[in-house]
C-alpha positions as CSV (number, residue, x, y, z in Angstrom):
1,X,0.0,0.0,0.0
2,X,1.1,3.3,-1.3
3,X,2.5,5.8,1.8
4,X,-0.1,8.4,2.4
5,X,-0.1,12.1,3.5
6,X,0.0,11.1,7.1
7,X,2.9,8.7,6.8
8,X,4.9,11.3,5.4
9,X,4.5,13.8,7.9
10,X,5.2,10.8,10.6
11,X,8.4,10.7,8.5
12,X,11.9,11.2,10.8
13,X,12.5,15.3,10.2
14,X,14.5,15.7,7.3
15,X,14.3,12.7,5.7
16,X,13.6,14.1,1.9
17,X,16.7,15.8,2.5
18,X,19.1,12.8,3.3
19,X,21.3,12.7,0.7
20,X,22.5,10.6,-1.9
21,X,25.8,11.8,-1.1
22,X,26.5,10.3,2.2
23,X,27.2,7.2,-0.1
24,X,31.0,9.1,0.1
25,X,31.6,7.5,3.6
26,X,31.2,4.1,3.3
27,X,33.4,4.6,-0.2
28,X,35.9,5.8,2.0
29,X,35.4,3.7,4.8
30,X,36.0,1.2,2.4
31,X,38.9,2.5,0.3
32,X,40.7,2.9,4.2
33,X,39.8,-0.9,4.5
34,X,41.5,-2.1,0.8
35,X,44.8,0.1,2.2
36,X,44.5,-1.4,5.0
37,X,44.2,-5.2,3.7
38,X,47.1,-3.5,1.0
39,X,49.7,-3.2,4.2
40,X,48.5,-5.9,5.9
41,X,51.8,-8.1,5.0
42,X,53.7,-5.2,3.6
43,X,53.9,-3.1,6.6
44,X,53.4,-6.6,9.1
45,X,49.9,-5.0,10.0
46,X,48.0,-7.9,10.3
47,X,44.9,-8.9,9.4
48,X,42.7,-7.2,12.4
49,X,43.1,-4.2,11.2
50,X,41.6,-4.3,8.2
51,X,39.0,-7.0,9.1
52,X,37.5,-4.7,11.9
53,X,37.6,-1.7,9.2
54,X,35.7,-4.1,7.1
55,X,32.3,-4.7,9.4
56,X,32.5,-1.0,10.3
57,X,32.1,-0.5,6.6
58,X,29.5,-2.6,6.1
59,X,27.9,-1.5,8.9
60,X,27.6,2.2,7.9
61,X,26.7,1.2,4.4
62,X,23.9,-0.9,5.7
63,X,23.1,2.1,8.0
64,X,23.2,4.3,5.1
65,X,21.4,1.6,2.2
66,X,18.5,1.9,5.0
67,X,18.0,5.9,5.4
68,X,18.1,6.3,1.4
69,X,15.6,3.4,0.8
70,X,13.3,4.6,3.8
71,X,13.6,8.1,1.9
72,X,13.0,6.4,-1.5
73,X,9.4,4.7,0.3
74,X,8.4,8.4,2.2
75,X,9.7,10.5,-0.5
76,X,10.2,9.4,-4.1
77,X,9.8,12.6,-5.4
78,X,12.9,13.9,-3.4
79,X,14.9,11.2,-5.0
80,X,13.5,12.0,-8.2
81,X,14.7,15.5,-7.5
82,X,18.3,14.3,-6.8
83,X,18.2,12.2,-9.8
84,X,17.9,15.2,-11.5
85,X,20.4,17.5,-9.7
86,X,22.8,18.8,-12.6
87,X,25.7,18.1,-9.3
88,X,24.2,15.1,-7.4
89,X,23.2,13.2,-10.1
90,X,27.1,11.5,-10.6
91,X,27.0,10.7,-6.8
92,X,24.6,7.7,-7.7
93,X,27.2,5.4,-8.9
94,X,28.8,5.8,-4.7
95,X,26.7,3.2,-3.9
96,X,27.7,1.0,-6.5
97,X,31.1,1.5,-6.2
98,X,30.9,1.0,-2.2
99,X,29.3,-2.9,-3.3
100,X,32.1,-3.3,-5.0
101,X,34.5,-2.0,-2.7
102,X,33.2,-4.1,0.3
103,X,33.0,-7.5,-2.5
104,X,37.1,-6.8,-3.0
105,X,37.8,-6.6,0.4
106,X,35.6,-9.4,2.0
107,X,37.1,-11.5,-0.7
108,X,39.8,-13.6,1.1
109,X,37.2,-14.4,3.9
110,X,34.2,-14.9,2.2
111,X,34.6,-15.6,-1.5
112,X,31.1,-17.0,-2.2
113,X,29.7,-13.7,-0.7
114,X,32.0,-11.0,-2.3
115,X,31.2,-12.8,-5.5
116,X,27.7,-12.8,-5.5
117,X,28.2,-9.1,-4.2
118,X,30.7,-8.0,-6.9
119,X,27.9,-9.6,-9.7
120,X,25.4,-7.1,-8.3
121,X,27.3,-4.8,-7.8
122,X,28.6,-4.3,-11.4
123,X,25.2,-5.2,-12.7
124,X,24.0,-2.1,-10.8
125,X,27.1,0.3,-11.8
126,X,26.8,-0.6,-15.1
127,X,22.8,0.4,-14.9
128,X,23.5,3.4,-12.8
129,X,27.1,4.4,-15.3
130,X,24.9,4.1,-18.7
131,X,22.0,5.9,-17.0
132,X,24.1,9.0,-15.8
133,X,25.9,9.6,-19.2
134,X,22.4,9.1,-20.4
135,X,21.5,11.7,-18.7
136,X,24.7,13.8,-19.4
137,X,23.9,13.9,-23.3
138,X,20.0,13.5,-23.5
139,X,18.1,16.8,-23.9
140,X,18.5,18.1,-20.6
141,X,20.4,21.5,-20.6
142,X,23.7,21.5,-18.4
143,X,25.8,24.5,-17.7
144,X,29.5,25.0,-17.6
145,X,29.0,25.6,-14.1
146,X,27.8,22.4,-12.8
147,X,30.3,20.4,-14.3
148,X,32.8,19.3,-11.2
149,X,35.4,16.5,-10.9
150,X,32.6,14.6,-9.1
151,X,31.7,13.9,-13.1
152,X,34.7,11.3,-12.7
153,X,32.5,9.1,-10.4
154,X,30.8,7.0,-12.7
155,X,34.0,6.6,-14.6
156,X,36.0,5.5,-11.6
157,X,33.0,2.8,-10.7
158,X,33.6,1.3,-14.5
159,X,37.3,1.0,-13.8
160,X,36.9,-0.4,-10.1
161,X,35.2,-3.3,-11.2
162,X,38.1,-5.6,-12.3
163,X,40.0,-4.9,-9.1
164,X,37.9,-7.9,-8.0
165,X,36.9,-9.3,-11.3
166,X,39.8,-10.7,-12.5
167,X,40.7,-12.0,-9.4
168,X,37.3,-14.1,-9.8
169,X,38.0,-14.8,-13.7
170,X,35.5,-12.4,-15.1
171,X,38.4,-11.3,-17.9
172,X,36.3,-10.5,-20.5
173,X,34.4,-8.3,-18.1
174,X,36.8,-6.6,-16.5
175,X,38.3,-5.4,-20.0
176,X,35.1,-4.2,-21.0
177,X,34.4,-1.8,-17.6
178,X,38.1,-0.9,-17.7
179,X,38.0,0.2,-21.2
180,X,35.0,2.1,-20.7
181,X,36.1,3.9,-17.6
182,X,39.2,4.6,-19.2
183,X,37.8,6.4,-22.2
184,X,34.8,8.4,-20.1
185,X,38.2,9.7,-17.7
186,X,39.6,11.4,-20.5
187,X,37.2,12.6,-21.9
188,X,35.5,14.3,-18.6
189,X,39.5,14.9,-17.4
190,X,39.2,17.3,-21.1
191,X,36.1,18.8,-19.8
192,X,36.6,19.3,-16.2
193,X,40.0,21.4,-16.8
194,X,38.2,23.2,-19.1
195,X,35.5,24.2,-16.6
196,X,38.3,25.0,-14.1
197,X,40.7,27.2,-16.0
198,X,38.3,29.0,-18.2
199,X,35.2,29.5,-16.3
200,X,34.1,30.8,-12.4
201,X,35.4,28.8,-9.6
202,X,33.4,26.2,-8.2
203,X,31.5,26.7,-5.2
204,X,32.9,26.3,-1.4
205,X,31.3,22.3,-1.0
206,X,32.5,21.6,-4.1
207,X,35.6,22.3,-4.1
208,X,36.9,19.4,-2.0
209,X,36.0,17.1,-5.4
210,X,38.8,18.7,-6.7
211,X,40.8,15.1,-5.0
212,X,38.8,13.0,-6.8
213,X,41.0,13.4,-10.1
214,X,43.6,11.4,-8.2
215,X,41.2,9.0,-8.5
216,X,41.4,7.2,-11.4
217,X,44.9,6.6,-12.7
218,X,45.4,5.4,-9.4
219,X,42.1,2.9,-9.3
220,X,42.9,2.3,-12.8
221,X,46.5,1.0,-12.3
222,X,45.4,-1.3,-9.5
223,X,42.7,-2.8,-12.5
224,X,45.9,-2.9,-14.9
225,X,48.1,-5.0,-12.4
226,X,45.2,-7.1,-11.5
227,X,44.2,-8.0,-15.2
228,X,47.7,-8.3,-16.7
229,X,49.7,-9.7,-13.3
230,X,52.2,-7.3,-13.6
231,X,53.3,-3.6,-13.0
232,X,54.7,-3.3,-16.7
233,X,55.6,0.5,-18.4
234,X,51.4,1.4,-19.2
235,X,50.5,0.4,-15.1
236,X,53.3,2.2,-14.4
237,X,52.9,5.1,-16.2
238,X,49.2,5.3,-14.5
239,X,50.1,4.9,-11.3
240,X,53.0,8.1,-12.0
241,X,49.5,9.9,-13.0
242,X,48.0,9.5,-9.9
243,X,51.1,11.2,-8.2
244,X,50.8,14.1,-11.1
245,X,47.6,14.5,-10.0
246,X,48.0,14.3,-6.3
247,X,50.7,16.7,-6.9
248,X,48.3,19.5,-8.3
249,X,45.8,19.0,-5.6
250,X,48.2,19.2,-2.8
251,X,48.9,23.0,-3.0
252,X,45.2,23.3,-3.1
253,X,44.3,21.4,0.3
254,X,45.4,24.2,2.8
255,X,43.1,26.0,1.2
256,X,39.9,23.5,1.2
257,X,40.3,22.5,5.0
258,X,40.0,25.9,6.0
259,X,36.2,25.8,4.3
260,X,33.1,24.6,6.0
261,X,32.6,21.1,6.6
262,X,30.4,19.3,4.1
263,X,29.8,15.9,3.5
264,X,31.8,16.6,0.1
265,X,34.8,16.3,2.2
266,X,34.8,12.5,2.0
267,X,36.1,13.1,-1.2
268,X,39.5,13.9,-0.1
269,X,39.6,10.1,1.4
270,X,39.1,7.3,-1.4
271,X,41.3,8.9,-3.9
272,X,44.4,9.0,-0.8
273,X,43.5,5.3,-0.2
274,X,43.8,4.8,-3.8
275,X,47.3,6.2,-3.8
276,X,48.0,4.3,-1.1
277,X,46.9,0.7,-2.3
278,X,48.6,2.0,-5.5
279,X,51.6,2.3,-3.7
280,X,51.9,-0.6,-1.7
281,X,51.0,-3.0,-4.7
282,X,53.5,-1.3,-6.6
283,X,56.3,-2.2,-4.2
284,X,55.0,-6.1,-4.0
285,X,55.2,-6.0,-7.9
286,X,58.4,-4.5,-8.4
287,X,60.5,-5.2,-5.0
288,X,60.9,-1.2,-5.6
289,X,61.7,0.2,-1.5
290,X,61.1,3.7,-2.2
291,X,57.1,3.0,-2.8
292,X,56.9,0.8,0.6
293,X,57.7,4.0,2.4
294,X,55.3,6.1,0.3
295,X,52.7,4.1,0.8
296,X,53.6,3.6,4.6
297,X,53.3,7.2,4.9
298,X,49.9,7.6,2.6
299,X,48.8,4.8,5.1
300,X,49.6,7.1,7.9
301,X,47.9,9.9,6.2
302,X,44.9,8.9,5.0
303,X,44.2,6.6,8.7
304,X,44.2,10.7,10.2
305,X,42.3,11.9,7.8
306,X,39.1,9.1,7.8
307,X,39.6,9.6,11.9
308,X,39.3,13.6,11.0
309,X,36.2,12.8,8.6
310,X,34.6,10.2,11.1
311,X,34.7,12.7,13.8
312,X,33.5,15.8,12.5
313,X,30.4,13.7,10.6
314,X,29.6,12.7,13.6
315,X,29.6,16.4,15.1
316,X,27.7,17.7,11.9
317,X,25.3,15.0,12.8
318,X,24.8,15.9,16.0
319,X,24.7,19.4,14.8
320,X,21.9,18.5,12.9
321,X,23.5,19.9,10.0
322,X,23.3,16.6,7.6
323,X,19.7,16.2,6.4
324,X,18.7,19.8,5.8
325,X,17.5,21.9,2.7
326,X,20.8,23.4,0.3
């Protein structure tokens, strides 16, 4: 039966306004878990670490699954509204990308599991990837102003999926995501720098989406090593690209933490657990010592930065500054 004006006004307050992008979290909750699971032998971690990482984030993407689905039965039109945000619209493809983070890292304990949760979870980001570029060139009318390297989302979802995928033996698959993401990245990496050198400068809560172009050279050399079983000169040459790229966003995050705190601040954390994983991988690959101690130290990093990010959510929550109007 159909939810009726009175069920909606017995709706938790500001529940059409929970947003599709706290999705961010549990990606990276999740990415923290990967780097984790990365330095588990590398640094001599062990495997607690990254297992307890793992059932928080699950946890807070069931948490999470569970407020957007309860908003989707009280309020469809709200989602329908997000859906077709010119900005929120590529944060739809998060909760793909966190199925398929938590699939890669549950792997080596449950295998049956993360498989049958990497299947759907490509199945949906390949839904939610062909519907947003659907959307991008349909007859909808976008302006210069709302693109943002949050655009790279979809893309990095495409591009995630062989991290697991070969691993499992979907080959074919996994060539087929990673060439897709691959092209979409350049493309939008084209556009975006267009938008940022030639146009206005993004808004204050969107500027920490500037990390997200680390992103994908770094997710996408991960794929390369995992498909080919080697770090030869093209995995090489995109994992260099993520450090370009972290490079040029570096000088820029003085300046972002001194903004308000927005939930678009997660974005600063799966693209430095990227690096990281990146990193460490690297080092197992090539026996190469220089890259253990980068990613020991992106390790270091980014574990400060998802406490930083857990904290003040949880403040902003309290705060009641989460589910409101923008």
């Amino acid at each position: 039966m159909p939810p009726t004006a009175a069920d909606s006004a017995a709706a938790p307050s500001g529940l059409e306004h929970y947003p599709i992008t706290l999705f961010a979290t549990t990606m990276g909750l999740g990415g923290f878990t990967l780097a984790l699971r990365a330095g588990a032998e590398s640094l001599g971690l062990g495997g607690w670490p990254w297992q307890a990482a793992l059932a928080l984030t699950v946890a807070v993407f069931v948490l999470v699954a569970a407020g957007y689905a309860l908003k989707a039965l009280r309020h469809p039109a709200a989602v329908v509204a997000e859906w077709r945000h010119p900005v929120r619209l590529a944060f739809f493809p998060t909760v793909s990308i966190s199925l398929l983070i938590i699939a890669t890292a549950a792997l080596p304990l449950y295998p049956a599991v993360a498989e049958a949760a990497w299947l759907f979870g490509t199945g949906l980001q390949a839904v939610l990837a062909l519907a947003v570029i659907t959307g991008w060139i349909s007859a909808r009318a976008f302006q210069q102003g709302h693109l943002n390297p949050a655009w790279f989302i979809p893309a990095v979802g495409n591009v995630f999926v062989p991290v697991a995928g070969a691993q499992m033996g979907y080959v074919e698959t996994s060539f087929l995501f990673f060439s897709a993401g691959m092209i979409f990245w350049m493309v939008l990496l084209t556009l975006v720098f267009n938008r940022l050198v030639f146009h206005d400068p993004m808004p204050a809560r969107l500027q920490p989406t500037l990390v997200i172009m680390i992103a994908p050279p770094a997710v996408a050399s991960i794929a390369w090593l995992r498909m080919t079983g080697e770090m030869d000169a093209f995995g090489h040459i995109l994992m260099s690209l993520g450090f370009v790229f972290a490079a040029l966003v570096a000088v820029q995050v003085p300046r972002i933490l001194r903004l308000p705190f927005a939930l678009s601040f997660w974005a600063l954390s799966f693209p430095v657990a990227a690096l990281t994983i990146a990193s460490l991988l690297h080092h197992e690959a090539t026996g190469t010592g220089g890259y253990l101690w980068l990613g020991a130290a992106l390790l270091a990093v980014l574990s400060l930065l998802i406490a930083g990010l857990v904290g003040r959510t949880l403040l902003a929550m309290v705060r009641g500054e989460i589910c409101k109007p923008e």
